[in-house]
N, C-alpha and C positions, 0 to 999 in steps of 0.2 A: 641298636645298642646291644653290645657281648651278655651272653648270660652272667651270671657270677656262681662258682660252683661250690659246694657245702664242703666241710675238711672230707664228710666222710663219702661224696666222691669224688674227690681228690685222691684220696688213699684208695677206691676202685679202680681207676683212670690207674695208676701209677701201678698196680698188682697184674692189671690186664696187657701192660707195655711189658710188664716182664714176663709174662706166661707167654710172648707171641702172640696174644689174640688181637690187639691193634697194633700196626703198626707207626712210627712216626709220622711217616710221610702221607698218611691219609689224615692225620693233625695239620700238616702244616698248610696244606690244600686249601684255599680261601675261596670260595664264591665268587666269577667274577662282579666287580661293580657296574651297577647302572648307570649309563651314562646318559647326565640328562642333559637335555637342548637347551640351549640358549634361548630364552624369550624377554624381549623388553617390555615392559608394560608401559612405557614414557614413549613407543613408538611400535603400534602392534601393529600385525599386517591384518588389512580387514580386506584388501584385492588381491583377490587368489590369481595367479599366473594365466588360468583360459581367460579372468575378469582382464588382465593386462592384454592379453593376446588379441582381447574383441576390439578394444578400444584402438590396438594400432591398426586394424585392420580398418574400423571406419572411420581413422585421420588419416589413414594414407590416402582412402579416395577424397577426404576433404584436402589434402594438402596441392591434391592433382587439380581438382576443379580452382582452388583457389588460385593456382600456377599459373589456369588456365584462362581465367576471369581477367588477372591482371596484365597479363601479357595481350588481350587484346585490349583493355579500359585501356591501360597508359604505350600500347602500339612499341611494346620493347620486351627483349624475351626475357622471360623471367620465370627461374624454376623453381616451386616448393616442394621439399622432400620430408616425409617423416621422417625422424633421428632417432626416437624412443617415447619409452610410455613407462615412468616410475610412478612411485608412492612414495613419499615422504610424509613427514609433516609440515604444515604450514609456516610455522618458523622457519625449517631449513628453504623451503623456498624463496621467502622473503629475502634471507639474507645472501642466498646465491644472484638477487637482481643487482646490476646496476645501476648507479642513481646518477643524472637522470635517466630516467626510460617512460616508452609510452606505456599505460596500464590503464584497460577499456576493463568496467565494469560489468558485466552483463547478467542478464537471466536467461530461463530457458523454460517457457510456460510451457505445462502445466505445472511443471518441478518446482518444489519450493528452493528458495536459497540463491546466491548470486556466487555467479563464474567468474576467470579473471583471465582476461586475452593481455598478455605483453608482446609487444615487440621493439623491441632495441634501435637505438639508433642508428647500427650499421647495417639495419634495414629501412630505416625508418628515411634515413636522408635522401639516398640514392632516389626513393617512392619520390619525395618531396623536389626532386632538382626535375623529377622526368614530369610531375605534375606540373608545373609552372616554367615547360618548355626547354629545359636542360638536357642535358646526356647521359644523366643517372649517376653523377660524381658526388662522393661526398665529403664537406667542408673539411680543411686541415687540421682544424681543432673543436675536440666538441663542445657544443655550445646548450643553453635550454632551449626550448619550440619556444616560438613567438603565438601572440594570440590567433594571428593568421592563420600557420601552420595548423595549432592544433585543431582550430576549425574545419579544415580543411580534412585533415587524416581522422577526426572525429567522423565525418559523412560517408569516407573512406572505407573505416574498419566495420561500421554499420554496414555495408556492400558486402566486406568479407564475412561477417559474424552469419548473415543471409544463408551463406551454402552449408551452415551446421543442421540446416534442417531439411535437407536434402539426403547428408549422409548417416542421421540419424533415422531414416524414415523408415527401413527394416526393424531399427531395433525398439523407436519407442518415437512418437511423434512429436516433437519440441518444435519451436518459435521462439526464438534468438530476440533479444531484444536488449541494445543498449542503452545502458544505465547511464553510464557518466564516464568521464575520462580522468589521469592524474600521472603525475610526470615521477613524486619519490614514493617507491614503494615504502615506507618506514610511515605513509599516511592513510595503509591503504587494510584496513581490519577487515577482512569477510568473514572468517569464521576463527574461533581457538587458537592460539599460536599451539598448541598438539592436538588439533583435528589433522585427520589424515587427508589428503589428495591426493589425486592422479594427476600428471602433471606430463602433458603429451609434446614434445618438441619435434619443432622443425624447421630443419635447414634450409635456408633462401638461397636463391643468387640472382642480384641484380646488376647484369653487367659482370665488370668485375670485380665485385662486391656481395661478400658475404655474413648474411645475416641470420637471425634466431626468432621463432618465434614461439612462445612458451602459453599454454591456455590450461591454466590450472582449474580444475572438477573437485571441489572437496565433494570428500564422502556424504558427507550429512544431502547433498543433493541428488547424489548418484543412488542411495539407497532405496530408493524405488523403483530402480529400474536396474537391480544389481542381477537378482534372479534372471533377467533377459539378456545380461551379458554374456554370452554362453556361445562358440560356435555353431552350436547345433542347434540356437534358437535362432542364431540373428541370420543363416542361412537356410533356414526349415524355408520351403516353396517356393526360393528366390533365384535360383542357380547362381552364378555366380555372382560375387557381389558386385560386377561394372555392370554386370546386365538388371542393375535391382529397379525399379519403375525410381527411385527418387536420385539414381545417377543419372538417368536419362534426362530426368528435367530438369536438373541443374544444365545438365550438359547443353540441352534445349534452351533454357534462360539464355544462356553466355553468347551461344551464337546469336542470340535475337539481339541480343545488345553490341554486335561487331559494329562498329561504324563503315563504313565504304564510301567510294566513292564514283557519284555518277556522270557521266560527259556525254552528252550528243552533237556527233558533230553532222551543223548541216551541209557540209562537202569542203572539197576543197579547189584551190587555185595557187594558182603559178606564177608567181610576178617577178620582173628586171628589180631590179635593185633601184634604177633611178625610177620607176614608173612608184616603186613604193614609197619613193622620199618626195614623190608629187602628190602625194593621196590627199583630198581636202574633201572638207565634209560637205555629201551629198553626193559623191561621185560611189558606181557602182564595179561590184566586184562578179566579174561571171564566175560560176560556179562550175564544178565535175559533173552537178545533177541537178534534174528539176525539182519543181514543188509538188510533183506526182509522187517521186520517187523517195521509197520508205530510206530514216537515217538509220545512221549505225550508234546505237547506245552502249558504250562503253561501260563493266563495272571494277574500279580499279585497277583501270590501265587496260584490259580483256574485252574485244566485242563479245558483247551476248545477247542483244536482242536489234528488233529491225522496228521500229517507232515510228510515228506518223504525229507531227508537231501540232500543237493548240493553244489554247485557254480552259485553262478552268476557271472560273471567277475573273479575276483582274492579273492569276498569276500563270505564267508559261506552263505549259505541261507535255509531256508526251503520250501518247499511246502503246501501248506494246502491241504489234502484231505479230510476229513472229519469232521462234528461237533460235538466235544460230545456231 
């Protein structure tokens, strides 16, 4: 607020412009103004930019492990990319879904509070045609999950939600665990429609088909473990973060779970065309090799070991003796 000045120095001021002793132009000189920041209080920022920076750093190795999980579960390739890592409020998240969509509940013990994994149905279908034998195609028009489905993508996301505790394992120990499922975001209340979250996305592609998957962190959960958000915490002793001990055993898990396929063959033979359309049962077929001679065990479609045939119990079995 401007001073306000007396007459009598008014009448000083106006004696000392005329003697020369001030001049105008040091009157008319104004202080620049302060210019102040924009802050919203309807929507503060409570994750500071390295707090953004940790979180894409351990959803990117979850986005790689879970790429990698599913391209061998459902034997089609299939790539998950981080996209970003914002904060919003909860409201704005909500209303950016679309309805319907899948929306998996989760927690993350020891943490108080529940997460929220979406993923969309231009991801969600493709999963669902390659589950029940298809080509990863999805329907012309979208439709809601049937009981089936979501039974089925429920058991699903519970596999995926698993490698959150793999790529947390540097920064804070959690255990994923889902809660429930639900298809309209508009029923789905976790925390304050102006509680803040993090809200980590990522790009899919199944086939030729691209999809989103979004796993919302409100802060009220994250708050315990915000101080360890930190580059320099979540990489203190670990080198870098694919070499961190909880990449490895995701990484370990996945392969353990590869399905394959095994073949021994106990030799082979040569036969005329008419000698095979005489074949009747009980008649014998000569082989390439004896019953001395170790088989070749195939592992999908590749010899790799040299086997000697049996029983185990009542069921066939082989031995391995040697590697090719």
């Amino acid at each position: 607020m401007a001073e306000v000045l007396s007459q009598a120095e008014i009448d000083a001021l106006l004696a000392a412009l005329s003697r020369g002793e001030i001049k105008a132009e040091e009157l008319k000189e104004e202080k620049p103004e302060v210019k102040a920041k924009k802050y919203d209080f309807r929507r503060p920022n409570k994750l500071s930019k390295e707090h953004l920076r940790t979180l894409y750093m351990i959803h990117e190795n979850y986005g790689r492990l879970v790429g990698n999980f599913l391209s061998a579960y459902l034997r089609a390739n299939i790539q998950v990319k981080i996209a970003s890592v914002e904060q919003m409020t909860y409201e704005d998240f909500i209303v950016s879904l679309p309805t319907p969509t899948l929306l998996s509940l989760f927690t993350l013990e020891p943490l108080k509070g529940t997460a929220l994994l979406e993923t969309n149905l231009a991801f969600v279908f493709p999963i669902i045609d390659l589950l029940f034998g298809g080509r990863g195609e999805t329907p012309v028009r979208s439709r809601e999950l049937t009981e089936i489905e979501l039974h089925v993508l429920r058991r699903l996301n519970s596999r995926i939600l698993e490698h959150l505790s793999y790529v947390w394992a540097d920064a804070y120990p959690v255990t994923p665990k889902l809660e429930s499922v639900e298809t309209n975001p508009q029923f789905v209340q976790i925390v304050s429609p102006n509680e803040i979250v993090a809200v980590v996305t990522l790009a899919t592609t199944v086939g030729q088909n691209d999809g989103l998957i979004n796993i919302c962190l409100p802060y009220m959960l994250l708050e315990p473990v915000i101080s360890r958000l930190s580059a320099t915490q979540w990489f203190a002793g670990t080198g870098e973060a694919e070499e961190g001990v909880g990449f490895r055993e995701g990484l370990t898990k996945i392969l353990l779970e590869v399905p394959v396929e095994l073949i021994a063959y106990c030799g082979r033979a040569r036969l005329k065309v008419r000698d095979f359309l005489q074949l009747q049962v009980g008649d014998v077929i000569t082989l390439d090799r004896s019953i001395k001679d170790d088989l070749e065990l195939y592992v999908d479609g590749y010899p790799k070991f040299r086997v000697q045939a049996g029983l185990v119990g009542n069921k066939r079995a082989v031995q391995i003796m040697e590697v090719v």
